[in-house]
TITOR-627887 format. One line per 2 residues: number of its first residue (from 1); their letters; for each residue x, z, y of C-alpha. Coordinates in nm, 3 decimals, padded with zeros to 5 digits. Layout:
// residues N
NUM = a = X/Z/Y  ...
END
This chain:
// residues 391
1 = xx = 03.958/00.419/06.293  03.764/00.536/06.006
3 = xx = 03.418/00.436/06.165  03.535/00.137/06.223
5 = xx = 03.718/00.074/05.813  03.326/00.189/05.710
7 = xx = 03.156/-00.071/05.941  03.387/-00.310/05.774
9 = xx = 03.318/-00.190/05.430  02.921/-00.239/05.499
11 = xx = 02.996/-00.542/05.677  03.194/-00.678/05.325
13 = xx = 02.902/-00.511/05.097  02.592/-00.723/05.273
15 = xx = 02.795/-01.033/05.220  02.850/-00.972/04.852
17 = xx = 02.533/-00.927/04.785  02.424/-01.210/04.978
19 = xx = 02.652/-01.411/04.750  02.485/-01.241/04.464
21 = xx = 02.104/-01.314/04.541  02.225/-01.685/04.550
23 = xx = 02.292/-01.668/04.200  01.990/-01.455/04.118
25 = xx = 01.709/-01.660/03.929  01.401/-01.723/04.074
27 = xx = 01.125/-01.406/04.019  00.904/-01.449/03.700
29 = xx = 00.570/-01.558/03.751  00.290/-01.283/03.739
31 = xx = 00.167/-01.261/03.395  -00.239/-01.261/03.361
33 = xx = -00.394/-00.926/03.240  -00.640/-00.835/02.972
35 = xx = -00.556/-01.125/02.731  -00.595/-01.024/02.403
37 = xx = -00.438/-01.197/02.093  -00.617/-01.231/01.772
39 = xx = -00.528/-01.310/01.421  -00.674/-01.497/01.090
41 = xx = -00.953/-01.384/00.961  -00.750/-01.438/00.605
43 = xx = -00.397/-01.297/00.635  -00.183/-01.635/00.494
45 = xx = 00.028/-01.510/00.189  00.323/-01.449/00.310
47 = xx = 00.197/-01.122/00.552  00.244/-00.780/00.420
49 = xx = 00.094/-00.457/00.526  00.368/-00.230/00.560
51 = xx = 00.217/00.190/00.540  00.430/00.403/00.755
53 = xx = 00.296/00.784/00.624  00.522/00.926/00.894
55 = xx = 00.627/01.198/00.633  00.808/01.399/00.878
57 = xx = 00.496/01.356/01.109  00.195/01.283/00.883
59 = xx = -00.042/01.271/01.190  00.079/00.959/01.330
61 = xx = 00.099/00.727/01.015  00.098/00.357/01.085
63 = xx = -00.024/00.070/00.905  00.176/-00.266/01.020
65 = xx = 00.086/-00.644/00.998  00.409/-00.800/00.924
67 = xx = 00.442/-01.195/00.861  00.788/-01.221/00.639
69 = xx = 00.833/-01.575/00.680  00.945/-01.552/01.011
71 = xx = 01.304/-01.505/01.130  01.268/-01.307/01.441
73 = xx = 01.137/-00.920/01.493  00.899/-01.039/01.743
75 = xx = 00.771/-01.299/01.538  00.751/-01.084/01.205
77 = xx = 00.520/-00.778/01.362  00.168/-00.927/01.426
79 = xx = -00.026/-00.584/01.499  -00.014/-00.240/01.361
81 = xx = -00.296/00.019/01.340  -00.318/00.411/01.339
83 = xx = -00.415/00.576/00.941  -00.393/00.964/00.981
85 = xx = -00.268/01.259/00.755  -00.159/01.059/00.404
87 = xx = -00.424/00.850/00.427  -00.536/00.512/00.167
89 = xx = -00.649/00.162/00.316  -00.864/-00.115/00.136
91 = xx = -00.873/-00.465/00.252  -01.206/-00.593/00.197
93 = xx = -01.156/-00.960/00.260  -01.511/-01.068/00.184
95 = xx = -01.604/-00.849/00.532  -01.332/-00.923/00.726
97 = xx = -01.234/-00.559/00.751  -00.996/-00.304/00.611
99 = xx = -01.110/00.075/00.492  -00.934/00.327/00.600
101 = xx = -00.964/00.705/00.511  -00.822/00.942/00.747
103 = xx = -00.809/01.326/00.824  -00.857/01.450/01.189
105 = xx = -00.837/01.811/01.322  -01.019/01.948/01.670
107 = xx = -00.737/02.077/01.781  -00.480/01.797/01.670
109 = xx = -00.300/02.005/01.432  -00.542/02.236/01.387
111 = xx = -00.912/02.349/01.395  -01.211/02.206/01.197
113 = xx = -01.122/01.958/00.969  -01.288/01.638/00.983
115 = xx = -01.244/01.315/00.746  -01.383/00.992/00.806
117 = xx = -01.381/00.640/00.679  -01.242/00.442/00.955
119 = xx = -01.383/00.064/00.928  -01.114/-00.214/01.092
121 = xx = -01.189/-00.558/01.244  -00.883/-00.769/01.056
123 = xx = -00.891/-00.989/01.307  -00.865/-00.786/01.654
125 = xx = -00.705/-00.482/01.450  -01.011/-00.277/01.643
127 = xx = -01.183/00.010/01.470  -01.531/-00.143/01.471
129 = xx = -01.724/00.211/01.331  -01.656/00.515/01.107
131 = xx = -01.830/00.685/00.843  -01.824/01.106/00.831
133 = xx = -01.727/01.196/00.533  -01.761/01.549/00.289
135 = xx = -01.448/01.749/00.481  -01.239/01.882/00.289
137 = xx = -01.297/01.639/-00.060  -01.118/01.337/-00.022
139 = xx = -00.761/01.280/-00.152  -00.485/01.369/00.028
141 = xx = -00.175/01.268/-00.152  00.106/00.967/-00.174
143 = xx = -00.074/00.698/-00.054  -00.210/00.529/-00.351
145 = xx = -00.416/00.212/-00.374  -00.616/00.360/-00.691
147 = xx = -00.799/00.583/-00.469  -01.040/00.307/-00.263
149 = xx = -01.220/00.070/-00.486  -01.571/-00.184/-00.375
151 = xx = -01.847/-00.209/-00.585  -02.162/-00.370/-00.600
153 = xx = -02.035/-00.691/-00.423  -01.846/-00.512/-00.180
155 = xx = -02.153/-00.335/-00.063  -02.015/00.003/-00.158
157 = xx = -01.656/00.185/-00.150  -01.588/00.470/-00.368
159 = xx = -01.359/00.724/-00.208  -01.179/00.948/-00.483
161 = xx = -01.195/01.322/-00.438  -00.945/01.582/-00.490
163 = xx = -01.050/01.913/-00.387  -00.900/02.032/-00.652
165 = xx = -01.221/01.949/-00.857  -01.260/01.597/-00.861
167 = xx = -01.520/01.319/-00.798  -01.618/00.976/-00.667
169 = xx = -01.764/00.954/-00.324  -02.024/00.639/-00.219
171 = xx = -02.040/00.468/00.092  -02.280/00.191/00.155
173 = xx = -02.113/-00.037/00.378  -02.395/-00.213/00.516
175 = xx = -02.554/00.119/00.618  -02.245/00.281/00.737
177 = xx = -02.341/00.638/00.555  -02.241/00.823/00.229
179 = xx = -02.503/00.754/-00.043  -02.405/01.016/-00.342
181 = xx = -02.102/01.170/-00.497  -02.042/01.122/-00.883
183 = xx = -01.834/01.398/-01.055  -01.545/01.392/-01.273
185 = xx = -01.387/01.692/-01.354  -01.050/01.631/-01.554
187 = xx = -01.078/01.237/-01.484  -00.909/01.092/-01.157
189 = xx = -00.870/00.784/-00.944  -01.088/00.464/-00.917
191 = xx = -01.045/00.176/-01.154  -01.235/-00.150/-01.153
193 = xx = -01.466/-00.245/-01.453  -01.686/-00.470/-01.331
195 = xx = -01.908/-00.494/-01.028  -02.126/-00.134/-01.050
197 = xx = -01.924/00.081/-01.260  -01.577/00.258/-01.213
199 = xx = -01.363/00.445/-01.446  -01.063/00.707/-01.406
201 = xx = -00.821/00.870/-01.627  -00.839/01.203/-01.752
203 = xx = -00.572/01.427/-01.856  -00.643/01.445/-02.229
205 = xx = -00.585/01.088/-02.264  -00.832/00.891/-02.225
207 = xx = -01.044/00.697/-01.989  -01.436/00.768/-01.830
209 = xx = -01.620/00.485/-01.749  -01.952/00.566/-01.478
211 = xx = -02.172/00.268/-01.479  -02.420/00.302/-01.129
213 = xx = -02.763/00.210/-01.093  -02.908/-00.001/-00.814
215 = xx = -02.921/00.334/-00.591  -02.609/00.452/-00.675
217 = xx = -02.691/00.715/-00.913  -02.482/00.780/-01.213
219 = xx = -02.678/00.527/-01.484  -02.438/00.628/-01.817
221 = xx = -02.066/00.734/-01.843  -01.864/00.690/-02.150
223 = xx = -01.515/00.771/-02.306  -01.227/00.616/-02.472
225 = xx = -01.031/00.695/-02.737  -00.747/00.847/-02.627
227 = xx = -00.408/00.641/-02.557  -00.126/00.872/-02.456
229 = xx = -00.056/01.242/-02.475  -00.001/01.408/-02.079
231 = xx = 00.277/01.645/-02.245  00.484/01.360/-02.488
233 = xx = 00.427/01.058/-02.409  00.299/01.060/-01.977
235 = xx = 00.184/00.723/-01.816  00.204/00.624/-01.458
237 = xx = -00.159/00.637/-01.293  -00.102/00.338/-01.114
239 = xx = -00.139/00.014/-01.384  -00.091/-00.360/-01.248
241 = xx = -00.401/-00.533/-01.331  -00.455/-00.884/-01.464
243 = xx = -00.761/-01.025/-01.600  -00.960/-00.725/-01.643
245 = xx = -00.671/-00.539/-01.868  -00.482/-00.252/-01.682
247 = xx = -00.135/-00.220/-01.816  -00.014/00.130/-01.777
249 = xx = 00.342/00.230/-01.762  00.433/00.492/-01.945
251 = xx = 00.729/00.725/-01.838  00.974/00.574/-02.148
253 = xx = 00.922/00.214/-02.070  00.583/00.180/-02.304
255 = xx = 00.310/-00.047/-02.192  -00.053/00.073/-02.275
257 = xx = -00.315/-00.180/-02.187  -00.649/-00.076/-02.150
259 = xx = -00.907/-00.339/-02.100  -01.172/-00.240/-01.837
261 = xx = -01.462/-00.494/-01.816  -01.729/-00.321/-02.010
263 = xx = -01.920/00.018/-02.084  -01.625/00.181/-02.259
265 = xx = -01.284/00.116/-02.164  -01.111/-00.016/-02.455
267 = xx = -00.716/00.069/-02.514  -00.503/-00.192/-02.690
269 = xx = -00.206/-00.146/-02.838  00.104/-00.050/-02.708
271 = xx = 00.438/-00.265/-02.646  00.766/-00.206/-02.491
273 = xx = 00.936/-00.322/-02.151  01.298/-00.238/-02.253
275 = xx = 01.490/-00.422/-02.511  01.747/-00.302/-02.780
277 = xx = 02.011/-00.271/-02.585  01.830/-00.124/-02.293
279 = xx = 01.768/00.210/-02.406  01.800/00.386/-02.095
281 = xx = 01.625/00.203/-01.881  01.274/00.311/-01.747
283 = xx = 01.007/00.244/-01.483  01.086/00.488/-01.138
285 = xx = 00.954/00.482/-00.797  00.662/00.520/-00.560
287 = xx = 00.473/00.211/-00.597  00.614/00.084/-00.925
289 = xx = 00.430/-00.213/-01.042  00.254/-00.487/-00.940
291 = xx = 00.049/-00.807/-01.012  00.052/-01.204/-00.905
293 = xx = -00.221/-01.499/-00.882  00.028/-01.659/-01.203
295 = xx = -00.083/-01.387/-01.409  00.257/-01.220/-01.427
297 = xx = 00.292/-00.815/-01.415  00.620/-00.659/-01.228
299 = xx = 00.788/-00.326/-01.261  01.040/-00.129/-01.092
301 = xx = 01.293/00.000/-01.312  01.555/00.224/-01.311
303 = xx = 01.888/00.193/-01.541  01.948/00.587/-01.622
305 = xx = 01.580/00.715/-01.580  01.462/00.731/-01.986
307 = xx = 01.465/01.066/-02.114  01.584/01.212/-01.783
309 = xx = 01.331/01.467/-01.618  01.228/01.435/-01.288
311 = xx = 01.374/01.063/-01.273  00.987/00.913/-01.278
313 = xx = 01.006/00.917/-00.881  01.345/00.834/-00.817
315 = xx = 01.344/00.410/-00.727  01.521/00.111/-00.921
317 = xx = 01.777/-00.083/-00.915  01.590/-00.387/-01.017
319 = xx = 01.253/-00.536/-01.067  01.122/-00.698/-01.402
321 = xx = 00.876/-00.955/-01.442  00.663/-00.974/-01.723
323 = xx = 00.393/-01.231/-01.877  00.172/-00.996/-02.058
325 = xx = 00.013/-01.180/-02.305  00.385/-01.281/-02.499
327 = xx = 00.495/-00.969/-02.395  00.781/-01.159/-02.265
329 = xx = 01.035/-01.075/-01.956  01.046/-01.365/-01.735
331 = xx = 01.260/-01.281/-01.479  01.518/-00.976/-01.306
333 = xx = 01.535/-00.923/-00.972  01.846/-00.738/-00.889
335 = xx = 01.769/-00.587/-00.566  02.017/-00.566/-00.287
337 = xx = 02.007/-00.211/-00.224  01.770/00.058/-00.450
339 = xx = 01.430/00.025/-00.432  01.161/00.291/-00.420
341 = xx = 00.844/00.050/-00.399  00.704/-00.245/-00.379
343 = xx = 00.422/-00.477/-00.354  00.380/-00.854/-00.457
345 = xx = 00.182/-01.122/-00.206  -00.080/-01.378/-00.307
347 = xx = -00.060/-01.740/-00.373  00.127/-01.962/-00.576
349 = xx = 00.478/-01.880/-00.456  00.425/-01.518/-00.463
351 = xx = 00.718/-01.271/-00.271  00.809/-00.959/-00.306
353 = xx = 00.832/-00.736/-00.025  01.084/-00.364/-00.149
355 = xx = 01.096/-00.044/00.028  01.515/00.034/00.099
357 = xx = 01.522/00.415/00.084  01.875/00.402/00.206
359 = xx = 01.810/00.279/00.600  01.426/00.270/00.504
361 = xx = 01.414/-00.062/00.622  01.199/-00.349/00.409
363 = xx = 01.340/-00.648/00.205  01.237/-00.921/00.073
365 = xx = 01.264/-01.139/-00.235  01.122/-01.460/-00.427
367 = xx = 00.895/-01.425/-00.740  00.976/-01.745/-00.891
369 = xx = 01.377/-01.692/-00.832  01.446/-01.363/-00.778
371 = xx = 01.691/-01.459/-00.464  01.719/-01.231/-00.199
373 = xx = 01.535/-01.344/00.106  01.581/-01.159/00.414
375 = xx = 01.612/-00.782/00.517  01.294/-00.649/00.826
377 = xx = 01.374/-00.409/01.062  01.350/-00.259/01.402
379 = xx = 01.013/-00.285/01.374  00.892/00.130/01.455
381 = xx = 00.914/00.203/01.107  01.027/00.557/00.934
383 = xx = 00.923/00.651/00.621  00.711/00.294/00.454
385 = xx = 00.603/00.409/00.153  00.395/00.228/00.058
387 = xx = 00.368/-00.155/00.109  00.070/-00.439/00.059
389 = xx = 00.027/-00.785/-00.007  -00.230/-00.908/00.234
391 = x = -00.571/-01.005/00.066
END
């Protein structure tokens, strides 16, 4: 009897799924190997570069290519590429490649250290060659984009050093080797002043300026007067940058512009972001500021950060827009959730792409309205950081 209730049971099974296969759909046809999908040689303006420093991880940072006018996940990720222990990335438009400066060890997480400039194709996302760099020199820090910086037509990139002493390293590009080092001590980061010289900012207040001869030897250097004081009155390192004048934030909502586009840099004077009855207010963040192709300068500001110690990193609950040359605030963006950075794309009808430290996801925003546009997610990200308007 109980043989014969299983045969029955098998017998009812093999029918059922007989009945089932009817309804399957046919099998998907085999999908060709080895194609490989490409992308613009100009990012359009609406892509972003979204750096993933995998804090909690730092040797497995990712850089992603995300278009933020599309709707769908699959449609917004376009490629992503590897940038290793805190990296910095350059995109070098002119070349079709981005610069990436990266930190390897022998033995993964240990062993001899080894850093290299890693040279990307933009449009296969390939690494197409590498450069060794001086170990143990370069950088290593919250990505910042004020440590990469072309010169000489985009012939060479100077690579800031932090070691602690610090210093400017040269890479000819066309050669693919390091061509000099230029020192200096109590001055840091790369910012442009025209096409072969650099300066940096220096903790007694002022500003170098290293102007390069042909070979890439130091020619002259030079120093400003001094425009803030590190102990009363600090500034952000990283200025938005319009028409050759860098406008520094300072840490109580003072704007110091400092025009770069000679021998000397040349500070101007001072003006504020807040208004009377915005007293507390203050720019906060990781990436704070920004620029557009309209001229405009942005900030990220914070509502309770002036006067409060420590508050300099802590996000903002809106972003400002500014035209710098009325000193005027054209436009609040209140954000949807706090923001810890943010970067502003090219073009015409420029958007604003903000880091949510809450669910670290990425939203985005219109710079001529201010409306919210859409929140990005899913996408393999953890900690983004840091964020970039394609070039």
């Amino acid at each position: 009897m109980m043989l014969d209730k299983f045969l029955l049971g098998l017998v009812v099974s093999f029918a059922s799924l007989g009945v089932f296969a009817q309804d399957r759909p046919p099998p998907l046809p085999v999908e060709p190997t080895g194609v490989i999908e490409t992308l613009p040689e100009r990012y359009p303006p609406d892509w972003f570069l979204v750096h993933d420093a995998a804090f909690f991880h730092m040797s497995d940072g990712k850089i992603y290519v995300i278009d933020t006018s599309q709707d769908s996940l699959g449609d917004q990720v376009k490629g992503l590429f590897n940038n290793v222990l805190m990296g910095a990335i350059l995109q070098v438009p002119s070349r079709g490649e981005i610069m990436s400066v990266e930190t390897f060890h022998t033995r993964g997480t240990r062993g001899d250290r080894i850093d290299v400039l890693t040279i990307w194709d933009t449009v296969n996302l390939s690494p197409v060659d590498e450069v060794v760099l001086p170990a143990g020199k370069r950088f290593m820090g919250m990505p910042e984009r004020v440590v990469l910086q072309t010169l000489n037509n985009d012939r060479w990139l100077a690579i800031f050093n932090l070691s602690p002493s610090t210093s400017v390293s040269l890479v000819d590009l066309d050669a693919r080797e390091v061509i000099g080092e230029i020192p200096t001590p109590g001055c840091s980061f790369i910012y442009p002043n025209k096409d072969m010289a650099f300066s940096a900012i220096c903790a007694d207040g002022r500003m170098l300026t290293v102007t390069l001869n042909e070979d890439g030897s130091e020619k002259d250097r030079n120093f400003s007067d001094a425009f803030f004081d590190s102990d009363d009155s600090p500034v952000f390192e990283r200025p938005p940058i319009v028409d050759g004048i860098a406008y520094f934030p300072g840490f109580d909502g003072t704007v110091h512009p400092v025009a770069m586009n000679g021998s000397t840099a040349t500070p101007m004077a001072p003006w504020s972001l807040i208004g009377p009855d915005e007293s507390t207010w203050a720019p906060s963040g990781i990436e704070i500021d920004g620029e557009d192709d309209l001229g405009r300068i942005y900030f990220l500001m914070n509502p309770e950060a002036n006067g409060v110690d420590g508050m300099h990193n802590a996000g903002g609950a809106e972003i400002w827009v500014f035209d710098p040359d009325s000193r005027r605030r054209v436009l609040r963006i209140p954000l949807q959730e706090w923001g810890l950075s943010f970067a502003v794309g090219r073009g015409q009808e420029p958007k604003v792409l903000v880091t949510n430290p809450v669910d670290m996801s990425v939203e985005l925003y219109d710079g001529l309205s201010g409306e919210f546009v859409r929140k990005i997610t899913g996408f393999g990200q953890e900690t983004p950081l840091f964020l970039w308007g394609a070039k």
